[in-house]
C-alpha positions in Angstrom: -15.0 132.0 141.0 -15.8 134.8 143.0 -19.0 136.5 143.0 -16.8 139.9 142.5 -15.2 138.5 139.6 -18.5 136.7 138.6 -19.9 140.2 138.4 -17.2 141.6 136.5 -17.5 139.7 133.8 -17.7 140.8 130.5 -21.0 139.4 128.6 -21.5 137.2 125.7 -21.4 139.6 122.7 -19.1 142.1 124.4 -16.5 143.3 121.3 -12.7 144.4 122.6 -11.6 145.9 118.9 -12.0 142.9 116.6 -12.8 139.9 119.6 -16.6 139.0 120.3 -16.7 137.2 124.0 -18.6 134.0 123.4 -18.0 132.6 127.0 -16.0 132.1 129.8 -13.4 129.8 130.3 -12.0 130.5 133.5 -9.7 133.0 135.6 -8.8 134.0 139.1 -8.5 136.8 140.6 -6.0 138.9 138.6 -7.5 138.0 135.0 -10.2 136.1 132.9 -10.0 134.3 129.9 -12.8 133.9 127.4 -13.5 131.9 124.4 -13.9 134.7 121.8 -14.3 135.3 118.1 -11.9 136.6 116.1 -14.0 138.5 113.3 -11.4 139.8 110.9 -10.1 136.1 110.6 -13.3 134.1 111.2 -11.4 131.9 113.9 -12.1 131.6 117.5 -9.4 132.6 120.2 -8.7 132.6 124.0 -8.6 136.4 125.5 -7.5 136.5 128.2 -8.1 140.0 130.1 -5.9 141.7 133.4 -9.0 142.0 135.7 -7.6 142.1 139.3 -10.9 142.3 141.6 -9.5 143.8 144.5 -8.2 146.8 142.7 -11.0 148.0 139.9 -14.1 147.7 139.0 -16.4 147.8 135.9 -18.1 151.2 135.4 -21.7 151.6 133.4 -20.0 151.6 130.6 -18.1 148.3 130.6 -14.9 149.9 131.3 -12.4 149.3 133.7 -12.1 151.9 136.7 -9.3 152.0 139.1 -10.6 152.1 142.4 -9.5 154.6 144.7 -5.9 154.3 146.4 -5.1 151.3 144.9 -3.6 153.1 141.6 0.1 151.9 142.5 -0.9 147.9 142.8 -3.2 148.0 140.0 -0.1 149.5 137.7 2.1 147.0 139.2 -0.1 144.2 137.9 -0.7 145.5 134.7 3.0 145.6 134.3 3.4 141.8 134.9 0.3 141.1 132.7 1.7 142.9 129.9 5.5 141.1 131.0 4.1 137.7 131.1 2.2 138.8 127.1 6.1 139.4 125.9 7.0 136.1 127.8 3.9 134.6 125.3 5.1 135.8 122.1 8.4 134.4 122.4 7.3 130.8 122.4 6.8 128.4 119.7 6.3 125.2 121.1 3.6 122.3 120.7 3.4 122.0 124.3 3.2 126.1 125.6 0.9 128.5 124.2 2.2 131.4 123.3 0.2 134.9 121.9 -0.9 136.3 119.3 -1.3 140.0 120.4 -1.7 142.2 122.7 -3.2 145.4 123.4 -4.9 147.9 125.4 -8.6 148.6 125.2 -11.6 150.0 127.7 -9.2 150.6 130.4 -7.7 147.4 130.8 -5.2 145.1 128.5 -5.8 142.2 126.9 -3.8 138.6 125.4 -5.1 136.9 122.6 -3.6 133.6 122.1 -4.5 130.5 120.6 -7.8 128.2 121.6 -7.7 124.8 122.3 -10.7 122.9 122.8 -9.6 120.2 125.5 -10.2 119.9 129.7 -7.7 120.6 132.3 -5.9 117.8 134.1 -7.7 119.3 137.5 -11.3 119.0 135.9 -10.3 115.2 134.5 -8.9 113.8 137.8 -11.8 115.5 139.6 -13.9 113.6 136.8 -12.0 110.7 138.6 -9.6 110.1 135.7 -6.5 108.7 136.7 -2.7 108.2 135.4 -3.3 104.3 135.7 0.2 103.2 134.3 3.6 104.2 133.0 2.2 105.4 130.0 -0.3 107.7 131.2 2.0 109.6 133.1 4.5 109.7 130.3 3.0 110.8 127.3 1.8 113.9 129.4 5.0 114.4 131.4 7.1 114.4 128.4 6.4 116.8 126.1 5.4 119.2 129.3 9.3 118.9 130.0 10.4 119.5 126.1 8.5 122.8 126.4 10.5 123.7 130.0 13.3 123.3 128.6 12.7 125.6 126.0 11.5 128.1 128.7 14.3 127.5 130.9 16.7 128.1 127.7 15.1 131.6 126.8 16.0 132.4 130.7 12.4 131.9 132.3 11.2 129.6 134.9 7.2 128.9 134.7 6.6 128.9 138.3 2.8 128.3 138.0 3.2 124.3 136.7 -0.5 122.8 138.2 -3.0 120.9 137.1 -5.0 124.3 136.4 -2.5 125.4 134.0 -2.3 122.0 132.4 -4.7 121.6 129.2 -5.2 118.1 127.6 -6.2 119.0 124.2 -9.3 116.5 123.0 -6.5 115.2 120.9 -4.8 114.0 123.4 -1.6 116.4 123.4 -1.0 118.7 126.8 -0.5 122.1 126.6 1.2 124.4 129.5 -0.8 127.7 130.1 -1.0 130.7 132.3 2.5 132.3 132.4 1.9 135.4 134.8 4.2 134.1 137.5 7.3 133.5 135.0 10.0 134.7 136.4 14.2 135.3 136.3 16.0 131.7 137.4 18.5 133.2 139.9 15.8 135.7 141.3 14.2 135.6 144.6 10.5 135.2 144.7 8.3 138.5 144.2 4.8 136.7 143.9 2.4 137.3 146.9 1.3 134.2 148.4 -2.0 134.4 147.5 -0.7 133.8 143.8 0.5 130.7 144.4 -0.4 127.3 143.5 -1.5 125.2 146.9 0.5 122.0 147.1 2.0 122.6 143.5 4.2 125.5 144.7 8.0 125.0 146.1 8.9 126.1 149.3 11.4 129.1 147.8 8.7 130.1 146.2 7.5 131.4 149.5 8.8 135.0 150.7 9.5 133.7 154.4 10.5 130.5 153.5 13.3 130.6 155.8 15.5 129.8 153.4 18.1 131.6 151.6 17.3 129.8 147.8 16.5 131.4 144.5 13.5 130.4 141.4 15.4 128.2 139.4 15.0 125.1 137.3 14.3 122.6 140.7 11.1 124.7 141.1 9.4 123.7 138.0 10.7 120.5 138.7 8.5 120.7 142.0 5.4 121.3 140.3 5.6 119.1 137.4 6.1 116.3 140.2 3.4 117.7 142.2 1.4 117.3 139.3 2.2 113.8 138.4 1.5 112.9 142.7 -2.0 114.2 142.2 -2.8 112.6 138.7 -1.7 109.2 140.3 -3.2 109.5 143.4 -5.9 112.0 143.0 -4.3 113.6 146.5 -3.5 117.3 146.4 0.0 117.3 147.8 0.1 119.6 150.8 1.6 123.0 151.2 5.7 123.0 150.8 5.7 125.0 153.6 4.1 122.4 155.8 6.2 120.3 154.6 9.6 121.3 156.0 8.9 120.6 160.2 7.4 117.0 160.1 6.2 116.1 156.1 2.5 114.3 156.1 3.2 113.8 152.5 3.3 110.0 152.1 5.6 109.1 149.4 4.5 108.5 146.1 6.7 104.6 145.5 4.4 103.7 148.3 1.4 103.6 145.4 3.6 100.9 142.9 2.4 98.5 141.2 3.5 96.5 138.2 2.6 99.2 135.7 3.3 102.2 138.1 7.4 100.7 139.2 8.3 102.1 141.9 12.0 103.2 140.9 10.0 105.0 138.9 7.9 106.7 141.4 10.8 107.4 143.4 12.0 109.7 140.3 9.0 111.8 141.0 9.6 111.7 144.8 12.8 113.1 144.5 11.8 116.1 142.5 9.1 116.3 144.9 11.6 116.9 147.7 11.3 120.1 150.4 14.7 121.4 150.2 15.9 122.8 146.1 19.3 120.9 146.3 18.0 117.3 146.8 15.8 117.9 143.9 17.3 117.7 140.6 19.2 120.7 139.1 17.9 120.6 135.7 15.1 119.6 133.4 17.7 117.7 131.4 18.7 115.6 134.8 15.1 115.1 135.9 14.6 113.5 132.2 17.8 111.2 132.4 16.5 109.6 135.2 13.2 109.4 133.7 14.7 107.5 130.8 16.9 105.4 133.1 14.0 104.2 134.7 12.2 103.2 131.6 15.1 101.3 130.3 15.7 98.9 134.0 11.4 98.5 133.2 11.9 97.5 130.1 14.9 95.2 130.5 13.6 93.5 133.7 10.2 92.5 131.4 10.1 89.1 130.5 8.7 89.8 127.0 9.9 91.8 124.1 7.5 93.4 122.3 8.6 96.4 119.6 6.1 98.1 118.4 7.0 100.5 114.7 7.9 104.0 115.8 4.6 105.5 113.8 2.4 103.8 116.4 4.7 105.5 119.4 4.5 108.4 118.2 0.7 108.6 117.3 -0.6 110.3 120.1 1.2 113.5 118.7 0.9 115.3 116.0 3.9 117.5 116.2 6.2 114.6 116.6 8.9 116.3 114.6 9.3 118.8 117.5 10.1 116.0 119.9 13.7 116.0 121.0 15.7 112.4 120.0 15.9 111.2 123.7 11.8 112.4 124.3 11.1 110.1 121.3 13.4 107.2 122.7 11.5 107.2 126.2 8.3 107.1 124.0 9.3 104.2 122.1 10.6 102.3 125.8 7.5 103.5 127.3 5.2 102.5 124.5 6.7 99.1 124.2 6.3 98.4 128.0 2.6 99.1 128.2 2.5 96.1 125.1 4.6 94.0 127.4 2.7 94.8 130.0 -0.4 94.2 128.3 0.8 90.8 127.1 1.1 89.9 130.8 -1.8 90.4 131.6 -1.5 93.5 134.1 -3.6 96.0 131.6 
């Protein structure tokens, strides 16, 4: 954080109509989210406020101030702010947060949504946490990609999948945040660079990209296998753009092991590839081959463990809202890790 945007923000106690700020929980350099308490329902709440640094400032009186000459960019942004709130309350999904409200107050606007005590995946692998088997990297893979789908139904791509934006809830379940860069599939990027995600973000997600590709499903694909590269590894993938002349990204089959396959890990190296059309076209492919993977594991184990579907399933608690084939991969996965285990290997 920036020590602009550290000045700007808003204190503990601060009230925005019926929100108290208790703390802050992070932000960049468009917005801030707090921890706040929700008086009128005696419940605490994330509030996320449009706050970009380089084009207002607070005033004596805690209210927002356009600065001069940059009325045109900070309207802009307020527009996609209040776009990516209408993006919020459309969602009802275990694995995306959605909103509760949003409205306009002390010259700025504001998102309340739901809060979720938990830690982002880039705080735990910087904790030194890593996805240390099949399982790991499925139970927080899957239900990211049930909740894409949904997205990519309603006609929006994410296009801000990171480990930033990716919340393990202290029960275990991961939640996608953060959708300011949501945008069109089928639309050319219109995000400056400097809101983009380094190492997470595809290369036609770059305005001079040199290549004549639209936002579409393969880029969320990208960054969900970006993700997975840097929870395995604990290596920040490097920029898609210096990628495409000679690529210094070394593949991620190269880390197998017995409970890491590597036909696996070539799934996520495909998805992971420079160019949109080698990737896969769909979050519905991308989850095939996941599953097909899972299956030749399972089948090429010497053992055959079956655990009850209840013990699968128990890391979740919406398990209902898991789609039949989600909940099939679960049950593969889960009973690999017990072979696995019975094996010795974990």
């Amino acid at each position: 954080m920036t020590a602009a945007e550290k000045l700007s923000e808003l204190p503990a106690g601060t009230r925005r109509q019926g929100y108290e700020i208790r703390a802050v929980l992070g932000g960049g350099q468009r917005s801030l989210v707090y921890k706040a308490y929700d008086v009128m329902l005696d419940r605490y709440v994330a509030l996320k406020e449009y706050l970009p640094v380089a084009f207002a400032a607070r005033d004596e009186n805690r209210q927002l101030v356009v600065l001069p000459g940059k009325d045109e960019a900070f309207s802009e942004g307020l527009k996609r702010f209040i776009a990516e709130a209408q993006v919020m309350t459309q969602l009802n999904h275990f694995a995306l947060r959605g909103s509760y409200q949003v409205f306009m107050d002390a010259g700025s606007a504001y998102i309340v949504m739901p809060y979720y005590p938990g830690k982002s995946l880039r705080a735990m692998v910087q904790d030194d946490w890593r996805a240390a088997n099949i399982g790991d990297v499925l139970m927080i893979v899957l239900p990211l990609l049930e909740g894409l789908s949904l997205l990519h139904r309603m006609r929006y791509c994410h296009c801000g999948v990171s480990p930033d934006n990716i919340l393990i809830r202290d029960n275990g379940e991961p939640i996608l945040l953060d959708f300011g860069a949501a945008q069109r599939p089928g639309a050319f990027p219109d995000r400056p660079v400097t809101d983009l995600a380094p190492g997470f973000a595809a290369l036609e997600q770059y305005r001079d990209n040199g290549h004549d590709v639209c936002i579409g499903a393969w880029t969320d694909i990208y960054g969900i296998s970006a993700v997975i590269y840097y929870i395995v590894t604990g290596i920040l993938p490097p920029e898609a753009m210096a990628r495409v002349a000679h690529d210094p990204l070394k593949p991620l089959a190269s880390f197998a092991r017995d409970d890491l396959p590597a036909f696996l890990l070539e799934i996520i190296d495909q998805g992971l590839s420079v160019a949109p059309q080698n990737r896969f076209a769909s979050i519905d492919d991308f989850a095939t081959a996941l599953d097909y993977t899972v299956q030749k594991a399972l089948v090429s184990s010497p053992t055959s463990a079956t655990p009850a579907m209840s013990e699968i399933l128990s890391v979740a608690t919406a398990v209902s809202a898991y789609s039949p084939r989600t909940r099939k991969i679960l049950q593969s996965t889960w009973a690999l890790r017990e072979q696995i285990r019975q094996r010795g290997v974990v």
